[in-house]
C-alpha positions as CSV (number, residue, x, y, z in Angstrom):
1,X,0.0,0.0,0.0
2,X,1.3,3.6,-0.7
3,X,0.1,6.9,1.0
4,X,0.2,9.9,-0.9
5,X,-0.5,13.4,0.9
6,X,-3.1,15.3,-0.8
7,X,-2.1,18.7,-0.4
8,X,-4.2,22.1,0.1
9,X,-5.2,23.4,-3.5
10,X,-4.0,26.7,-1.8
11,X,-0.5,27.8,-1.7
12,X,0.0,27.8,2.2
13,X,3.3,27.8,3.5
14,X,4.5,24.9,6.1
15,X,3.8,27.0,9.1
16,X,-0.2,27.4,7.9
17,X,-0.3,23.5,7.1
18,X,0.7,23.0,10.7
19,X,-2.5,22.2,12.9
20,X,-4.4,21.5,10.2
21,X,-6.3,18.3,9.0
22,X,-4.2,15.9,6.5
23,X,-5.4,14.0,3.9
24,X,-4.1,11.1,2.2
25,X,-4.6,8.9,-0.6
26,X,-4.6,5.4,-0.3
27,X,-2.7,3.0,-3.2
28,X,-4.0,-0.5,-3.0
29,X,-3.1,-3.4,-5.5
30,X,-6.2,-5.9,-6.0
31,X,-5.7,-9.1,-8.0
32,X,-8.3,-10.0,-9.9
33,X,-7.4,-13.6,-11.0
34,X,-5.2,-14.9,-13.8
35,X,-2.1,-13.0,-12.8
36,X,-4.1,-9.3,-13.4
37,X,-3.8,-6.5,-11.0
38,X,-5.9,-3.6,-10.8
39,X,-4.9,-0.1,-8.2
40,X,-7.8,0.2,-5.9
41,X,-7.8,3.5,-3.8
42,X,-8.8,5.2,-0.2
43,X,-8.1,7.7,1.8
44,X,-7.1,8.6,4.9
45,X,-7.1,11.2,7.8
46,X,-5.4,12.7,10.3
47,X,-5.7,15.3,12.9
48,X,-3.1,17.8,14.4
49,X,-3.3,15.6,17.5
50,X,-2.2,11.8,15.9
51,X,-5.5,10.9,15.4
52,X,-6.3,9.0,12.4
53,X,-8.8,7.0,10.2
54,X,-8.4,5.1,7.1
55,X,-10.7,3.3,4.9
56,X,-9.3,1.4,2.1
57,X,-10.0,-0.1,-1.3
58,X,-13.5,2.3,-1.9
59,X,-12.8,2.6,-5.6
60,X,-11.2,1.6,-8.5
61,X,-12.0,5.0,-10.2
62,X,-9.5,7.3,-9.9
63,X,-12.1,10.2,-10.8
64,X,-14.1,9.4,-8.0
65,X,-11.4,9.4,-5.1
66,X,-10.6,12.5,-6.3
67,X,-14.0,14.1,-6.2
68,X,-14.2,12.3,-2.3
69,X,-10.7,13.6,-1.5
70,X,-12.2,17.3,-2.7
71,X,-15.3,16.7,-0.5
72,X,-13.3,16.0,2.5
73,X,-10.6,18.2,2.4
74,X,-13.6,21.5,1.5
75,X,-15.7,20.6,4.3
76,X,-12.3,19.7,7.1
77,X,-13.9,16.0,7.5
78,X,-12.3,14.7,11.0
79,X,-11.1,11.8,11.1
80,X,-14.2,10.6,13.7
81,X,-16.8,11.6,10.7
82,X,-14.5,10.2,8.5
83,X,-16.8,6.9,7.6
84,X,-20.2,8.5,7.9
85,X,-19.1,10.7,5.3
86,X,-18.3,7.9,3.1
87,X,-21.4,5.7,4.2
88,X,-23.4,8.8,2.8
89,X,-20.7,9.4,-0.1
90,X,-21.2,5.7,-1.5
């Protein structure tokens, strides 16, 4: 699995990003029989204070975890809201 931080479409500098929310994107490999792979994606969360949440393999569409990682990052999802988000997202 790979984790790839999703940075702020705005230009912050390291000292804003500090205390913030951080987003990641989640790189999964799913076999799918007869030697083919396919990426799947997630994301994950964390919070200024080590708090974190993760929920793998939602899609294999990279259009959609990008939409979902918009979503979260525009509304500051928390890692605890983190899965009803998605429950209401899927």
């Amino acid at each position: 699995m790979r984790e790839l931080l999703i940075e702020p479409e705005q230009a912050e500098s390291s000292e804003n990003l500090e205390g913030r929310l951080r987003y990641y994107l989640l790189v999964d490999e799913l076999e799918l029989g007869g030697g083919l792979l396919c990426e799947s994606y997630g994301v994950k969360v964390v919070s200024p204070d080590g708090e974190a949440e993760a929920v793998r393999n939602l899609t294999v569409r990279p259009e959609r975890i990008d939409h979902l990682l918009e979503l979260l990052q525009r509304n500051q999802v928390p890692p605890v809201a983190l899965r009803d988000v998605i429950d209401d997202w899927l």
